[in-house]
C-alpha positions in Angstrom: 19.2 4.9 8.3 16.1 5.8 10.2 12.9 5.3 7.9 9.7 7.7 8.8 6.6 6.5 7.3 3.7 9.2 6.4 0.7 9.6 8.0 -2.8 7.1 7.2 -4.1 7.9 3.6 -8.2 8.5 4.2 -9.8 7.0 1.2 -6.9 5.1 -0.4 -7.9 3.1 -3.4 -4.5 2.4 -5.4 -1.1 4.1 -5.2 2.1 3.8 -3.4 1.3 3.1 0.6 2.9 1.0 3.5 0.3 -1.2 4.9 1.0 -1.7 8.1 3.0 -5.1 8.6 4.4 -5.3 5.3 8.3 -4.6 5.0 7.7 -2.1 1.9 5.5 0.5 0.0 4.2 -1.2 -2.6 1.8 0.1 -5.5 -1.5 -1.3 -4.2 -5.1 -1.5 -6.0 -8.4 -1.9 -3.9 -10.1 -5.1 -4.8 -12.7 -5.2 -2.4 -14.5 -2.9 0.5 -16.9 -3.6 2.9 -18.9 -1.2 4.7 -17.3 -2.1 7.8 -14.2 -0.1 7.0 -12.2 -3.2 5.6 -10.6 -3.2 2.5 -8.2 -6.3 0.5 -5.5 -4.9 -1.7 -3.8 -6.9 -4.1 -0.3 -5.1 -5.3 1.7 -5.1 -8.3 4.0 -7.8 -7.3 1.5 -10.0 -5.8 1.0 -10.0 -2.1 -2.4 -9.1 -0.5 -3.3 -7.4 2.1 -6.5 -6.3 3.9 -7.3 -2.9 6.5 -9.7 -1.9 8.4 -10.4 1.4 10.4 -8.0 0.7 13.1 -5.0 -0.5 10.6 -5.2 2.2 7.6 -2.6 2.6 4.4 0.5 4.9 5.2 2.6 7.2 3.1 5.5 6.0 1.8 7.7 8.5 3.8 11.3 7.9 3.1 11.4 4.3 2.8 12.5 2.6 -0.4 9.8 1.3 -3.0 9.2 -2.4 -3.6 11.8 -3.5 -7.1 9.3 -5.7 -8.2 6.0 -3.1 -8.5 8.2 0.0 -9.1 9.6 -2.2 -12.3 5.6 -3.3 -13.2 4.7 0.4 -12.8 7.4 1.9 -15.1 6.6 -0.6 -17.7 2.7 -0.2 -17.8 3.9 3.4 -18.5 
């Protein structure tokens, strides 16, 4: 299967996203911003990751959500 990614998300502060690099969407949260344009995110399941202007979240398109923050974000539910 061919996976398609949205486009960048302007503005993303938590949700589902791809940041670029990472394998999966995961269910992100903004822990910190500069006003440089980069951001650190920390997601459900752990991992961290930071943007900047040039390297922006993505939609999650058709690829399949991470197990381990779909199952943290059903159960906060």
């Amino acid at each position: 299967m061919i996976h398609f990614s949205g486009g960048p998300i302007a503005d993303f502060i938590t949700g589902w996203a791809i940041i670029p690099f990472r394998r999966n969407p995961h269910h992100w949260k903004q822990i910190h911003a500069n006003l440089e344009g980069e951001a650190l995110y920390q997601s459900k399941c752990g991992l961290k990751a930071v943007t900047t202007n040039g390297v922006q979240p993505l939609g999650i398109g058709n690829f399949t959500k991470c197990r381990k923050c779909l199952a943290a974000t059903v159960n906060k539910a």
